[in-house]
N, C-alpha and C positions, 0 to 999 in steps of 0.2 A: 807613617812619617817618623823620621829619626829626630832625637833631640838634638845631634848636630844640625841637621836640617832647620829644624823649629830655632835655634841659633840663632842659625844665618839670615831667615824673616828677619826677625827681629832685629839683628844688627842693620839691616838694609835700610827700615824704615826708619828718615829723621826723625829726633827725637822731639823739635820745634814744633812740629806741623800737628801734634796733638796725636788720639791711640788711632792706631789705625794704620794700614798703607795706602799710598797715593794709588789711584786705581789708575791712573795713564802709567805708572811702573810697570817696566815690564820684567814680573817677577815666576819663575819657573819655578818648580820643587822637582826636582830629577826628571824634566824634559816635559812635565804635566803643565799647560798653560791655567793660571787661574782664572775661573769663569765666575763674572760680575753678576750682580742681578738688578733688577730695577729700585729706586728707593719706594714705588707705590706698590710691590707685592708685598703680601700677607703672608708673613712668618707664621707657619701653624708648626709643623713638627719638623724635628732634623731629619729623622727616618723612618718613615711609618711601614711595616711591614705586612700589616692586617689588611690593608687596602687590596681589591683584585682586579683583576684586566675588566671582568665582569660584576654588575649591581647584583643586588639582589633577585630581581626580576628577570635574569637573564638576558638581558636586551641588547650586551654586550656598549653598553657608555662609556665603563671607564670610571678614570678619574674625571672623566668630563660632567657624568651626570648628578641629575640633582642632589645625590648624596653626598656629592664631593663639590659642588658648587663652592665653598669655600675655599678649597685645596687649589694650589696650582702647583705644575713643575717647573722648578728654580731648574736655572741652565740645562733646559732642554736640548739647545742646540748643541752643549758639548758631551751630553751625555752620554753617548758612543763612548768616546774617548775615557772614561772614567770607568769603563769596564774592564773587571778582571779577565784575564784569560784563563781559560780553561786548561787546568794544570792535569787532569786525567779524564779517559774516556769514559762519562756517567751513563752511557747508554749501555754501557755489559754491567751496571749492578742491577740486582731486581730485588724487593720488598718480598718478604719471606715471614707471613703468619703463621704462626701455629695453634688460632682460632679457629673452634671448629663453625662453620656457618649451615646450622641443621633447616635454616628455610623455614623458620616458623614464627608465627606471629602470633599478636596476645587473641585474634578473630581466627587459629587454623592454620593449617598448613599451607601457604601458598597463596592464601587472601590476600586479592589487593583490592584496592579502593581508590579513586580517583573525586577530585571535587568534583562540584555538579558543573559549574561556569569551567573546567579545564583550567591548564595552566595558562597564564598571562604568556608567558611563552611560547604557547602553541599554537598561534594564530596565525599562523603561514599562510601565502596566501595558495589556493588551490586554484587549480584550471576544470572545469567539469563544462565537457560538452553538451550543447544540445542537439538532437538529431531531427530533423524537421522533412515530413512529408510532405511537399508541398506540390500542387497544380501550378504549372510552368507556364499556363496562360493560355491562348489558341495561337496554335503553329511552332512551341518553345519547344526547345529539347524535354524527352521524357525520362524521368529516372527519379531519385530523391535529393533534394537539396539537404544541405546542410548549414546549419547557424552556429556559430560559436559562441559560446556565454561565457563569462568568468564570474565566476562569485568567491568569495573572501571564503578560507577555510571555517565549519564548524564549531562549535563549541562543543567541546567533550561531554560523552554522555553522563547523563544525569542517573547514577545507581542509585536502589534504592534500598533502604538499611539493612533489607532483608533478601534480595537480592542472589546474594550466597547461597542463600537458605533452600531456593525453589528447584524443585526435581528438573531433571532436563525432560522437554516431550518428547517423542518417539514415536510417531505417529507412520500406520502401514500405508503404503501407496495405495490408488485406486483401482490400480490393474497390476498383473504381476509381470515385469517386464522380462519376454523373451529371448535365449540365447539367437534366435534368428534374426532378430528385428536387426535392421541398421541403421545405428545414430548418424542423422542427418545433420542434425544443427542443436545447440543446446544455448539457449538465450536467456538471461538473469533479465528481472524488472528493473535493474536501471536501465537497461536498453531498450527495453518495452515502453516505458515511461517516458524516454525522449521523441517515440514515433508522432508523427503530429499530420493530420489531412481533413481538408475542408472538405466538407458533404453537403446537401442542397438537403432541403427537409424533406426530401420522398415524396413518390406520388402512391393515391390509391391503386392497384390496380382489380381484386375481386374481393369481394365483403358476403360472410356468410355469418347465416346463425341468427340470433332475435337477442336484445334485453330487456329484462324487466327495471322498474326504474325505484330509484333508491330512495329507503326509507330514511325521510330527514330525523326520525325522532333520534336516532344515535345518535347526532349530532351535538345533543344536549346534554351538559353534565350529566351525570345521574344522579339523586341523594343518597348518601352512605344509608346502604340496607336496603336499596330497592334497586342495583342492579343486576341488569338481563344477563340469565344463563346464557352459554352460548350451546348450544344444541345441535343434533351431530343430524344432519338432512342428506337420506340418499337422493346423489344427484347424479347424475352420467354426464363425468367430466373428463376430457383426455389431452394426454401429452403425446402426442405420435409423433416419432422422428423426422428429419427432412426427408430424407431418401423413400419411405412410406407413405407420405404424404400425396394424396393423386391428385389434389389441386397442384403441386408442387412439380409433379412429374409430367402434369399436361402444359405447364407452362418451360418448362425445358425442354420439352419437344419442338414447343413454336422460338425457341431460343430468344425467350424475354430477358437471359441476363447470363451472366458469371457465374456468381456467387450465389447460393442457395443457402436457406438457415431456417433455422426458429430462433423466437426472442427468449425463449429461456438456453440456449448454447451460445446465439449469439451474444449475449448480454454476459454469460461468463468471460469469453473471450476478449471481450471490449472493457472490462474490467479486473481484469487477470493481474491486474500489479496490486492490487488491495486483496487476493484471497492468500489466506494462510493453508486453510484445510486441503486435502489431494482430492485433485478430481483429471478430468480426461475425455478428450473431447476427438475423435474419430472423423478423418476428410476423406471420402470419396472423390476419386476423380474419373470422369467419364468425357474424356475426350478435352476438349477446351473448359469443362463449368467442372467447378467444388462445389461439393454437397457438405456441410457442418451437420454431421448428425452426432447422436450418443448412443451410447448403447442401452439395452433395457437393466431398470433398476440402477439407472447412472448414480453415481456421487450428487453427480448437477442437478438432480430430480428431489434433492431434500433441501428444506429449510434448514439454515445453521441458526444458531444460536450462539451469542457473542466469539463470534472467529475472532474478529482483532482485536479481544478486550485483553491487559497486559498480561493477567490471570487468566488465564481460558479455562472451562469446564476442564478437567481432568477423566482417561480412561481408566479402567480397573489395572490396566498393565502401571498406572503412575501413581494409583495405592487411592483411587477414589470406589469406597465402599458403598458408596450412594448408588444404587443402580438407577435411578430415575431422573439423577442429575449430570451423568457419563453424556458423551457427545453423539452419542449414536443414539441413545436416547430423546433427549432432546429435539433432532432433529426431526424425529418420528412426529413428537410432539407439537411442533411446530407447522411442519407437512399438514398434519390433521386441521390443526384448527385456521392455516391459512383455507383450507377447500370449505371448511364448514362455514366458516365468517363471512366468505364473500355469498354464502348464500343465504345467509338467513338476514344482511341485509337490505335484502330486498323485498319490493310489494310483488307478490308471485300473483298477477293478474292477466288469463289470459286473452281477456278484450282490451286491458291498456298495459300493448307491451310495441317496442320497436323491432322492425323485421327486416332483415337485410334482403337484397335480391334474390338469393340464394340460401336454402337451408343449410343446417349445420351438416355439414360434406364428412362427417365421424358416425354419428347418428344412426339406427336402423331400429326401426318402430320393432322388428317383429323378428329380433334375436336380444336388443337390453329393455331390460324389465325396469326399472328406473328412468325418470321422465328424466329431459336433458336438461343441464341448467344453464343458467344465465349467461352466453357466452356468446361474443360477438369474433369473430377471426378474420381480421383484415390481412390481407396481401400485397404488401406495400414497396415498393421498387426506389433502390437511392442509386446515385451516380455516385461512383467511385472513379472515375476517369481521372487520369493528370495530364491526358495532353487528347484534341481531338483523333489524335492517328493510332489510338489506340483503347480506343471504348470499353472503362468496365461499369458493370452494371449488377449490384444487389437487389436479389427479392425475400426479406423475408414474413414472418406470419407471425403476427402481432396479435395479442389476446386483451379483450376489453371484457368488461364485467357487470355495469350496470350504467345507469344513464337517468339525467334528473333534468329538471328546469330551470332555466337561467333564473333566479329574481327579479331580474331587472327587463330584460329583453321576451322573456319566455320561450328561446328554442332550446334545443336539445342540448345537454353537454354528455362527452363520454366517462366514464370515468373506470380506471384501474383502484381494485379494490384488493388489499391487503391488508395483513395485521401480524406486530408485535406481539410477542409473548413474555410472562414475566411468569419465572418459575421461584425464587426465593431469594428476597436481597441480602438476607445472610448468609447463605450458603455459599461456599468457596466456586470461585468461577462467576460470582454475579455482575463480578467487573465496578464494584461501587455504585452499582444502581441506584438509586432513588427509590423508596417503597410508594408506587404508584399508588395506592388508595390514599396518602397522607399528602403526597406531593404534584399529584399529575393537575390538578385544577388551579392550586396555587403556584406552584411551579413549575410550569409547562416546558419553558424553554429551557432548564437543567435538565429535564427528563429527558428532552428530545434529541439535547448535546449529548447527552451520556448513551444513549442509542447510536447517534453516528457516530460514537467513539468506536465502541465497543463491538457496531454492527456496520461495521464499514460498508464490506462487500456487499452484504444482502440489501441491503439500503441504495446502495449505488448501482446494482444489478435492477431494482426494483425500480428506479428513478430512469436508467435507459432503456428500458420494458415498457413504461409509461410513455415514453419520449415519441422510440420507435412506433407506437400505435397511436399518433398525435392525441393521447386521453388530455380532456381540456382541464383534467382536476384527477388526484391521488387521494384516493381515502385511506386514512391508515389508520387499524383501530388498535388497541391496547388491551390485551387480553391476558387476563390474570388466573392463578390457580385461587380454587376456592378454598383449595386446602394446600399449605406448600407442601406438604409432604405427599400428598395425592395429585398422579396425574392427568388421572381421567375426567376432570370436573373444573371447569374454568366458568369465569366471568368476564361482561366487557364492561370494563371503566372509561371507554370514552374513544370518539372519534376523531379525528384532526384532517382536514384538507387541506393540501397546497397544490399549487402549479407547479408539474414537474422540474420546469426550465429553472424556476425557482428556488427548488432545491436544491439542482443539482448545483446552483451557485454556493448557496449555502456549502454542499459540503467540497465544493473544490472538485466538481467534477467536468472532466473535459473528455467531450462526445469525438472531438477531434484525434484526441489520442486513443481512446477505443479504432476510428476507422483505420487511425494508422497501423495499427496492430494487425487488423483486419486483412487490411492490404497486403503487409506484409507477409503471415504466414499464409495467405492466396496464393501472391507469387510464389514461394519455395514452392509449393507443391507442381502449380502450374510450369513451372522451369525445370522441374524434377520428372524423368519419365518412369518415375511410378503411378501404380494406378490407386494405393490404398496408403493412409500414412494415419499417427496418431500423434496426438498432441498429450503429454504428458506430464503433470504439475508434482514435481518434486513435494515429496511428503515433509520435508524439516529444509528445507531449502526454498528462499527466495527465485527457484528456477523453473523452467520448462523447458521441456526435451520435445525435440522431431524425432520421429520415428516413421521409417518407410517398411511395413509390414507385409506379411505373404497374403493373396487375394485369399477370401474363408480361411481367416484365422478364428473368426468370430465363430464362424458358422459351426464348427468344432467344438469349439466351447460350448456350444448351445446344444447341441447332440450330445455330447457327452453329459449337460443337465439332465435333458430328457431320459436318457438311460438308466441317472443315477434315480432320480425320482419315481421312474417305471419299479423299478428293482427294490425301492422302500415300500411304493407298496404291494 
């Protein structure tokens, strides 16, 4: 504004009517209309500069939000008009440092850090499907339905101070994958995790083997300094494949079903979004029926030790000099004292034991030198169908282990019998255990959380093992080193029972989502006219890989052992 300008106001306005000009004047400054305000806004600043389109928070307010709650803008509606125009084109200048930005920080090069709760900002909302197997009724179209869920985005992960700090793992596959093989389909656990199909609880169909029946004294604390060794009992126990199996193979003759398995592949399979470790699981297909077998010496044939603790045991390749606390050890470790615990706790009597119809169908008096132990093998048939016009049907062979008396009733109950291992709460990989001799009596339920932490899959695999072979009760014992640094000599500190279905509540496990898994890699194979395929568990990746492989790819392999071993000695 010119001071001729500012003048002319001032002459305009009578000098009678007190300071000020009449605001019905209709008063211009070079063709700019003067814009009035109200007498009830609040005068805070003439121009505030510091103010921005966006708060603090990013939520994008304004001046409108609560930080500007006292602020308003004076003649909004002529504000347009009160804009300079733009006297040159600012989009050809560009900002020219000649700081140098070397990426480093006072934590490193390249460290970043995020809060735990994330930004207040980043809570967008996300869409995450659910994928849902479901049974379409009698007489429905057959296929998979689908549900849609929406749930509000996440909250940024929670790192932890040292986080930076921890070596990456690198862990080898189970199998070394062939330039032959042809990827079929390659499926991540979240899409595993959305499968979903109702199953019926199985019927019996053949029952072999005998048990003997469980000694209740483990059942009793023990007093510090008088617990039982656990002691290494030869017993003739076995894993045999599906496809090996000649209960297995007489009843896909008479075409009892689809699907064939064991509860230790099947139980991998059905719980395949909780395993971290690589393993690999081999489907035969014979016409219209899948056979789930493994190979010998599987991955799936050993007990882990804490897979999804956040720290996990370390190998020699990731700088753990410990050879007795490495994962391959362990598992060794584990293996062992799960075969030796389920036998020594039982009463080995053989005038009070239970005996199924049929002997144990593995057994042969007059080639194993070792009596057979405790072990019951049920053959169990479930409906997998989703619509009647197209009938499937599971068998597979469920292992039971000893068998007690009700309290109350007095008949028979089954029971699956396993056990925990604790190899050293100090030692790196223990995953924050609880030192069971100090904690497992008074703090049971810490101990038991920090196991299905740490011990997802094996727990969750161990709980639909129990499920699949209706056992009325889990015994799970607690088996500790006598010495942490030694691993051939352990103790048990104690037993615990629950009801499987019980569990599996506890740890969030849903039997549904295992048979949708199920189902699913059936079908591909089934729909695939290959006759052999593998399933393969990414070693550092949340994934699994289809593989359709050459008929004796195996058998190759196994010939070529035999040669090498003929040749050493």
């Amino acid at each position: 504004m010119t001071a001729k300008n500012l003048v002319d106001l001032v002459d305009s306005c009578p000098p009678d009517d007190g300071w000020g000009c009449s605001v019905t004047s209709d008063i211009t400054l070079n063709g700019v209309p003067y814009a009035p305000f109200s007498k009830g806004d609040k005068l805070s600043r003439v121009a505030d500069w510091s103010s921005d389109s966006k708060d603090r928070d990013g939520r994008g307010r304004g001046q409108y939000g609560r930080n500007y709650r006292d602020q308003q803008v004076y003649g909004a509606n002529h504000a347009v008009i009160f804009n300079a125009p733009p006297t040159e084109d600012e989009g050809s200048f560009s900002v020219v440092s000649n700081t140098r930005d070397t990426g480093k920080t006072r934590y490193g090069r390249g460290a970043v850090f995020t809060r735990g709760r994330g930004q207040r900002g980043g809570r967008g909302d996300r869409t995450s499907g659910r994928q849902t197997l479901q049974r379409s009724g009698r007489g429905g179209q057959q296929g998979y339905g689908y549900q849609g869920r929406q749930s509000a985005g996440g909250r940024g992960r929670r790192f932890g101070w040292r986080d930076y700090d921890k070596p990456a793992r690198n862990r080898d596959a189970s199998i070394n994958v062939k330039a032959e093989w042809q990827l079929l389909e390659e499926i991540d656990f979240n899409r595993l995790s959305k499968l979903n199909l109702e199953a019926d609880e199985g019927e019996d169909v053949e029952s072999y083997g005998f048990l003997y029946y469980y000694d209740r004294s483990y059942d009793k604390p023990p007093v510090k300094g008088t617990e039982k060794r656990l002691t290494a009992l030869d017993r003739a126990a076995y894993n045999v494949t599906t496809s090996s199996d000649p209960v297995i193979q007489e009843l896909a003759e008479k075409d009892e079903a689809t699907i064939f398995a064991t509860d230790s592949v099947l139980s991998m399979l059905m719980c395949a979004p909780r395993s971290v470790y690589p393993w690999d699981i081999v489907i035969v297909r014979q016409g219209n029926k899948i056979f789930l077998d493994k190979r010998d010496n599987a991955a799936l044939d050993m007990v882990t030790v804490n897979e999804n603790a956040a720290d996990a045991p370390m190998d020699a390749a990731d700088g753990n000099k410990d050879t007795i606390n490495q994962p391959g050890a362990l598992a060794e470790e584990a293996t062992y004292i799960n075969h030796n615990f389920a036998n020594q706790v039982v009463l080995e009597n053989e005038s009070n034991k239970v005996k199924m119809p049929n002997p144990n169908p593995f057994y042969n008096a007059s080639e194993d030198t070792d009596p057979p132990a405790s072990k019951v093998y049920k053959y169990r048939k479930f409906d997998l169908s989703t619509n009647e016009d197209n009938p499937v049907y599971l068998i597979v062979r469920t292992e039971l282990d000893a068998v007690q008396k009700n309290a109350i009733s007095g008949e028979d109950q089954f029971l699956a019998v396993k056990a925990l291992n604790e190899f050293d709460s100090k030692a790196p990989g223990s995953g924050g255990a609880l030192d069971w001799r100090a904690k497992l009596v008074s703090q049971r339920g810490a101990v038991v959380a920090t196991e299905m932490k740490n011990n997802s899959c094996k727990l969750a695999r161990w709980t639909v093992q129990s499920i699949l072979a209706k056992a009325d009760q889990m015994k799970l014992g607690f088996v500790s080193r006598a010495n942490p640094r030694a691993n051939d000599k352990h103790v048990i500190l104690g037993v615990i029972g629950w009801k499987p279905r019980d569990f599996a509540t506890q740890m969030n496990l849903s039997l549904s989502n295992g048979w949708g898994i199920v189902r699913t890699i059936a079908d591909m194979c089934l729909n695939h006219g290959g006759n052999k395929f593998i399933l393969v568990k990414d070693p550092n990746k949340p994934i699994v890989r289809l593989y359709e492989i050459p008929a004796g790819s195996f058998d190759e392999d196994d010939e070529d052992g035999h040669e090498e071993a003929e040749a050493e000695e």
